[in-house]
N, CA, C and O atoms as CSV, one atom per row, in Angstrom:
chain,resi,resn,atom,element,x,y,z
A,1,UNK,N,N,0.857,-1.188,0.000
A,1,UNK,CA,C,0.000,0.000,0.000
A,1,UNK,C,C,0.891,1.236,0.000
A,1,UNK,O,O,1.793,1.282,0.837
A,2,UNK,N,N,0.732,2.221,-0.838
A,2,UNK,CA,C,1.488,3.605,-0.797
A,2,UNK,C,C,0.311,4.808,-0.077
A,2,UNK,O,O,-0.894,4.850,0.170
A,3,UNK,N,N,1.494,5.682,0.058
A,3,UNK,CA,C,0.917,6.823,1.397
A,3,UNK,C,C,-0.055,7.054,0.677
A,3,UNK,O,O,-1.042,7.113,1.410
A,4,UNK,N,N,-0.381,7.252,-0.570
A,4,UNK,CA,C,-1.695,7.903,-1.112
A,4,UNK,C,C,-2.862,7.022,-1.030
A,4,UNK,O,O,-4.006,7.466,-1.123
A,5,UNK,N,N,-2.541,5.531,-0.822
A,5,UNK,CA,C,-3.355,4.848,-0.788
A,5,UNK,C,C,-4.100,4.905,1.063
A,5,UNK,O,O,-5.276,5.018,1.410
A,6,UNK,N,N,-2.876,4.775,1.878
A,6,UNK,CA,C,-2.894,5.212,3.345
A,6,UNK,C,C,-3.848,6.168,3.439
A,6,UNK,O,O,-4.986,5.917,3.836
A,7,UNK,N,N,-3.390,7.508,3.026
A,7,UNK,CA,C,-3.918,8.381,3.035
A,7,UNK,C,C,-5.332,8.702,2.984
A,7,UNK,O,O,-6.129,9.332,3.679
A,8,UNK,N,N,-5.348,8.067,1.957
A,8,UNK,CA,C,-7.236,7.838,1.638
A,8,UNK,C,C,-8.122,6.840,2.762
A,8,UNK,O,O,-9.193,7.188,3.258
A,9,UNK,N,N,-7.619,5.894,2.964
A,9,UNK,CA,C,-7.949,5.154,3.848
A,9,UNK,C,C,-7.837,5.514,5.089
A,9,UNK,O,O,-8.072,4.577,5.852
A,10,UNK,N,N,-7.636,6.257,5.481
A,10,UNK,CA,C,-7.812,7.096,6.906
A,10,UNK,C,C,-8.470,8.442,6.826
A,10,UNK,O,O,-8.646,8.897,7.956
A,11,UNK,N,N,-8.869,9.187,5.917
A,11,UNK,CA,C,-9.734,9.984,5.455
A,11,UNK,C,C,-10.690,9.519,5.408
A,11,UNK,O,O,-11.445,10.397,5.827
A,12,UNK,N,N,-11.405,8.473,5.117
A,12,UNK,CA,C,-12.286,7.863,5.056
A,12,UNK,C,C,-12.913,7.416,6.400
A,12,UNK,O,O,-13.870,7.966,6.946
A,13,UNK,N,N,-12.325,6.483,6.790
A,13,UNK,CA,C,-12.515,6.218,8.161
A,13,UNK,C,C,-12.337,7.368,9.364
A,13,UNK,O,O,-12.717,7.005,10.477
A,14,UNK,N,N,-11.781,8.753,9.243
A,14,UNK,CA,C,-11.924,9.953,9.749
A,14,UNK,C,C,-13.118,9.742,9.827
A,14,UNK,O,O,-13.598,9.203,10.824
A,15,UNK,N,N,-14.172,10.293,8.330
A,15,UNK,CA,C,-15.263,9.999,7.885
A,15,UNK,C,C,-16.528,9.228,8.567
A,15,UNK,O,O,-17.660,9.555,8.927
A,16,UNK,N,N,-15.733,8.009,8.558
A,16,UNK,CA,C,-17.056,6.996,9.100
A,16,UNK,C,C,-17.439,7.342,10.626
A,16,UNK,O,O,-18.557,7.377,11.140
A,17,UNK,N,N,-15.859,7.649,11.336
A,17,UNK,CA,C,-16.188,7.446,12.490
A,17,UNK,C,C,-16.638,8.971,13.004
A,17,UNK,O,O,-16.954,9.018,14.193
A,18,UNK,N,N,-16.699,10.099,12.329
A,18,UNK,CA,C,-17.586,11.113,12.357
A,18,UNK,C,C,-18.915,10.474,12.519
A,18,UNK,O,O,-19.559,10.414,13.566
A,19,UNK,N,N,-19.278,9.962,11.254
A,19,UNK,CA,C,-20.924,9.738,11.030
A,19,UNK,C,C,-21.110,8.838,12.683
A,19,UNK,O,O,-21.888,9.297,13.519
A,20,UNK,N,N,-20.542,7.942,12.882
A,20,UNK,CA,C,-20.680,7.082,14.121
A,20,UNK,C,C,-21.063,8.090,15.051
A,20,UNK,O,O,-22.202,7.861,15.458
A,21,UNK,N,N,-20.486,9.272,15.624
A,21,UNK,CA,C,-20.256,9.829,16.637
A,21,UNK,C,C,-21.292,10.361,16.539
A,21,UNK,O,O,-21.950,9.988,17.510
A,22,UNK,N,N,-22.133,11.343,15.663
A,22,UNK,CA,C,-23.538,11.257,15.430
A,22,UNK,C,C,-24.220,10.433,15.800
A,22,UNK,O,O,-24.888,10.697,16.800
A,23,UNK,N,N,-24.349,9.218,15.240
A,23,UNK,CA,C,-25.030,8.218,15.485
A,23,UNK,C,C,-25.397,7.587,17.003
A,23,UNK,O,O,-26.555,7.187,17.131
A,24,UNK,N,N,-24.400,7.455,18.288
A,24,UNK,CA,C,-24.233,6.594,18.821
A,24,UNK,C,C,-24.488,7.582,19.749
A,24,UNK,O,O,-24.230,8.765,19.531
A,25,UNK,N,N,-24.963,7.182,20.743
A,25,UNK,CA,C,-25.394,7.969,22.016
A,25,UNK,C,C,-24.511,6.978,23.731
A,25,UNK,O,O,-25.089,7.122,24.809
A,26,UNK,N,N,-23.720,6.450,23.693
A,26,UNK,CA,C,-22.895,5.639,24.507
A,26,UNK,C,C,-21.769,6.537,24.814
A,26,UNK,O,O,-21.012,6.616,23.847
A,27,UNK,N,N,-21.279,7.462,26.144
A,27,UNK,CA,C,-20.985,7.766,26.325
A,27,UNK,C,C,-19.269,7.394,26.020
A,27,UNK,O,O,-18.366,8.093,25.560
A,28,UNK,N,N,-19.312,5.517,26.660
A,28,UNK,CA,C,-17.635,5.056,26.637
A,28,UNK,C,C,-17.615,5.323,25.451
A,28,UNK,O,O,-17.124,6.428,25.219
A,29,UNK,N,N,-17.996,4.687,24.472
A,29,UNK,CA,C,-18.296,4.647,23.020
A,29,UNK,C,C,-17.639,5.781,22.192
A,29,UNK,O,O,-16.625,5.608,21.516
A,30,UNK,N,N,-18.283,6.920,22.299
A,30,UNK,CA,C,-18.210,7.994,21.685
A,30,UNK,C,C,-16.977,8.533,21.863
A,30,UNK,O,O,-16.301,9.009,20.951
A,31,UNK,N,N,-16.556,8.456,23.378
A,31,UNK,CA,C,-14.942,8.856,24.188
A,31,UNK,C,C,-14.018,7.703,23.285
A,31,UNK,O,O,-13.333,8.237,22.413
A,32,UNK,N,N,-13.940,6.681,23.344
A,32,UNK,CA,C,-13.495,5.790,22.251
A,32,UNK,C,C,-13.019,6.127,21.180
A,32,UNK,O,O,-11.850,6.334,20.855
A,33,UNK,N,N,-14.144,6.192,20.509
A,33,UNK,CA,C,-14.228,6.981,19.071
A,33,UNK,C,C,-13.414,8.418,18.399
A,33,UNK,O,O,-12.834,8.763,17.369
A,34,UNK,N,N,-13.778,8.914,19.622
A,34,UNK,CA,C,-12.922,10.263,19.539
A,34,UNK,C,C,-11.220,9.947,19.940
A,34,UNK,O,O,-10.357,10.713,19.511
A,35,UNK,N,N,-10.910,8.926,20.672
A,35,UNK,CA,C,-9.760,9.075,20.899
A,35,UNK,C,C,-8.831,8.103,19.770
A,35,UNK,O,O,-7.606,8.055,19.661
A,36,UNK,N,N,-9.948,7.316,18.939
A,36,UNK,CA,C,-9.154,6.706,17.709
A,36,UNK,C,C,-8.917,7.693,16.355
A,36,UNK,O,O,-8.078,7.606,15.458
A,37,UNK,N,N,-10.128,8.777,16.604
A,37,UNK,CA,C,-10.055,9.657,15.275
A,37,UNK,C,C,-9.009,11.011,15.618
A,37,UNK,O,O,-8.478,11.692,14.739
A,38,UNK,N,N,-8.888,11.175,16.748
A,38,UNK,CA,C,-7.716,11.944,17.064
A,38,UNK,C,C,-6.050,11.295,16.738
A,38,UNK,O,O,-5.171,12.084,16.393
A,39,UNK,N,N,-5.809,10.083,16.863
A,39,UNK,CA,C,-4.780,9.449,16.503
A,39,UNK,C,C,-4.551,9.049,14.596
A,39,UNK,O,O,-3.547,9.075,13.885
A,40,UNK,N,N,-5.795,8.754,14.350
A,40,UNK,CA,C,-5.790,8.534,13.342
A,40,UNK,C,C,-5.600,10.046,12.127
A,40,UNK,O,O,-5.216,10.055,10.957
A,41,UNK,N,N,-6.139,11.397,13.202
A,41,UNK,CA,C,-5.776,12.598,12.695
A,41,UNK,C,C,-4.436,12.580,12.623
A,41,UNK,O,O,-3.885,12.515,11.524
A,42,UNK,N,N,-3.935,12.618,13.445
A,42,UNK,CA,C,-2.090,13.086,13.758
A,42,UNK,C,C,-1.482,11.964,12.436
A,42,UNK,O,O,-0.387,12.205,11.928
A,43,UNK,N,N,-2.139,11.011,12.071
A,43,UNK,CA,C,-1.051,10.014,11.078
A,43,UNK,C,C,-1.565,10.719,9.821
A,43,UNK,O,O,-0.758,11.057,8.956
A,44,UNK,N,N,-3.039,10.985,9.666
A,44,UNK,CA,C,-3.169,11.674,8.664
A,44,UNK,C,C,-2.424,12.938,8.276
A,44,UNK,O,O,-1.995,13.151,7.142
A,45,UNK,N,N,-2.295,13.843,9.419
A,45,UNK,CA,C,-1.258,14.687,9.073
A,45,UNK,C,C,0.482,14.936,8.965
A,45,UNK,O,O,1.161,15.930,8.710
A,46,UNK,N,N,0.879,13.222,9.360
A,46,UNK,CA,C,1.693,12.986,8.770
A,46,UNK,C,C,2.122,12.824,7.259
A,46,UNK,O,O,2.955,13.330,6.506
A,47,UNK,N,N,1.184,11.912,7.199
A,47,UNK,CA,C,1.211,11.100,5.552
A,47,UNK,C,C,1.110,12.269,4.623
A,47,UNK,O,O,1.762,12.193,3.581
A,48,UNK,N,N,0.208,13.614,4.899
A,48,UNK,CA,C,0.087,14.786,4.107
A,48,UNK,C,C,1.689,15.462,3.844
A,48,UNK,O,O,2.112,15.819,2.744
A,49,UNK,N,N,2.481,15.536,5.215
A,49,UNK,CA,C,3.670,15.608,4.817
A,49,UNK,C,C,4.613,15.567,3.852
A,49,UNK,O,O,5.328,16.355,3.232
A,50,UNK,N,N,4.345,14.132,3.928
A,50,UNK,CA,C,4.966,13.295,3.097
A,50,UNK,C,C,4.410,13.263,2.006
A,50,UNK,O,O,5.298,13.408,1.166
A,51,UNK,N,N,3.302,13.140,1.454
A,51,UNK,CA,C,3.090,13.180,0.346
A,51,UNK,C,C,3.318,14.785,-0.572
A,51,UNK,O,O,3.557,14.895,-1.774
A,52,UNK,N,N,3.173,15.767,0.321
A,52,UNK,CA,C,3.811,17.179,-0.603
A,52,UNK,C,C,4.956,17.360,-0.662
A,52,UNK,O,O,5.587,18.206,-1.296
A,53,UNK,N,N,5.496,16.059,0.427
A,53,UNK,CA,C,7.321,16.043,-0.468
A,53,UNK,C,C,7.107,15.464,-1.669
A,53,UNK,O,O,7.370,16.035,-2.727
A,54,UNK,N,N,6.760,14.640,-1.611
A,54,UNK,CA,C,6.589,13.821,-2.929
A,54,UNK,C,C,6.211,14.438,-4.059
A,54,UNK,O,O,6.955,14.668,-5.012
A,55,UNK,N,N,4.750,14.790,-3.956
A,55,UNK,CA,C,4.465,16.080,-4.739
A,55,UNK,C,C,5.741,17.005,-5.205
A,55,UNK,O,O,6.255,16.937,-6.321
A,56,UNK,N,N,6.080,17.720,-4.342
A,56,UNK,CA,C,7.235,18.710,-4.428
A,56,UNK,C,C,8.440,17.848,-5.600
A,56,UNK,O,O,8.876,18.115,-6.720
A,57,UNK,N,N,8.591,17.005,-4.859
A,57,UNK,CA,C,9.802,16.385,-6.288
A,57,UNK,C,C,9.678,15.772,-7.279
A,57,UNK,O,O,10.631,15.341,-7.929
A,58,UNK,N,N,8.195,15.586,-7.644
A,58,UNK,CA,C,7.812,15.523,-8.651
A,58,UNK,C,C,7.379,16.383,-9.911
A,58,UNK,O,O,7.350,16.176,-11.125
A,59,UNK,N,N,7.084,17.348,-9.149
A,59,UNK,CA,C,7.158,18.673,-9.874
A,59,UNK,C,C,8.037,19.255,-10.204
A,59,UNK,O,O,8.044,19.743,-11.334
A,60,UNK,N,N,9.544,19.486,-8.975
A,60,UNK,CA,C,10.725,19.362,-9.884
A,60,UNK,C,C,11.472,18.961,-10.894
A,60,UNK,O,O,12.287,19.417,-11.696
A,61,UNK,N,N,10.859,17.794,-10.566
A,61,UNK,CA,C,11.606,16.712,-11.743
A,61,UNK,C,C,10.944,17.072,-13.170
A,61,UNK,O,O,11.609,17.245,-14.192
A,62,UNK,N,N,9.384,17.170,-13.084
A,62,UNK,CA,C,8.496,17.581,-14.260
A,62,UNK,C,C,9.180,18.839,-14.457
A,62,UNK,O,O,9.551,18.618,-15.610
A,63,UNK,N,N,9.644,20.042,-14.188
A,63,UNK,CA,C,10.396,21.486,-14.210
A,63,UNK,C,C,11.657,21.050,-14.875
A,63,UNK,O,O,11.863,21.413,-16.033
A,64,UNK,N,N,12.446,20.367,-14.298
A,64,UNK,CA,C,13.534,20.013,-15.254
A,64,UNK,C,C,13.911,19.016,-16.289
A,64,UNK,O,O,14.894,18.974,-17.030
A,65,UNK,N,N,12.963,18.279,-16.170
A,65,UNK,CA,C,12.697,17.885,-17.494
A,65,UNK,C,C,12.525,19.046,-18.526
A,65,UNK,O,O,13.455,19.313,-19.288
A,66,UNK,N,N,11.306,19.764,-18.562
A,66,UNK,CA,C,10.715,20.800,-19.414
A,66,UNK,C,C,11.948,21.675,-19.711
A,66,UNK,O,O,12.083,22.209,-20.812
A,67,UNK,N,N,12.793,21.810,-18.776
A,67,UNK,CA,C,13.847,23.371,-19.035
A,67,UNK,C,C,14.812,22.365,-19.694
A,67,UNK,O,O,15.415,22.895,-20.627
A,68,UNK,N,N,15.225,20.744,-19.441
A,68,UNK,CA,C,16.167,20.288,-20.744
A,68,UNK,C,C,15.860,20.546,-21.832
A,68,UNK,O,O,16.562,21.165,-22.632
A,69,UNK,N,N,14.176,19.882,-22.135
A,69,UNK,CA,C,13.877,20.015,-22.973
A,69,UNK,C,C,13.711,21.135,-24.198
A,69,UNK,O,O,13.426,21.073,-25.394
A,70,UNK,N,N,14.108,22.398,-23.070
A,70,UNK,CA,C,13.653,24.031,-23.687
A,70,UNK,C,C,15.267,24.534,-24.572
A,70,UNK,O,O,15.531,25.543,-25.225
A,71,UNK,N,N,15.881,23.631,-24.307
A,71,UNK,CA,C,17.813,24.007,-24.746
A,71,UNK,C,C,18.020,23.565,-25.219
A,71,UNK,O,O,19.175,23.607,-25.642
């Protein structure tokens, strides 16, 4: 699995376990819930990291390609 794939897959499940927290009226439950989508935040905002490095040197690379190509 790659970070973009990660990535999505914890966006998602961000997601679900929103709708849950709506849903569910269980006090442990909900405290639960919140303390998996808070963890699962912090990796998400890892992986974002990382992926606008990625981004980032890919776009370089697309930039210098184009400027060989321009000479």
């Amino acid at each position: 699995m790659d970070i973009q794939d990660r990535y999505d897959d914890i966006d998602n499940l961000i997601t679900t376990i929103d709708c849950l927290l709506r849903e569910i009226n269980s006090k442990d439950i909900r405290e639960d819930l919140d303390v998996l989508k808070y963890e699962y935040m912090d990796e998400k905002e890892e992986l974002l990291t990382e992926l606008n490095k990625m981004w980032d040197m890919e776009e370089k690379a697309l930039e210098d390609e184009f400027n060989r190509g321009r000479i």
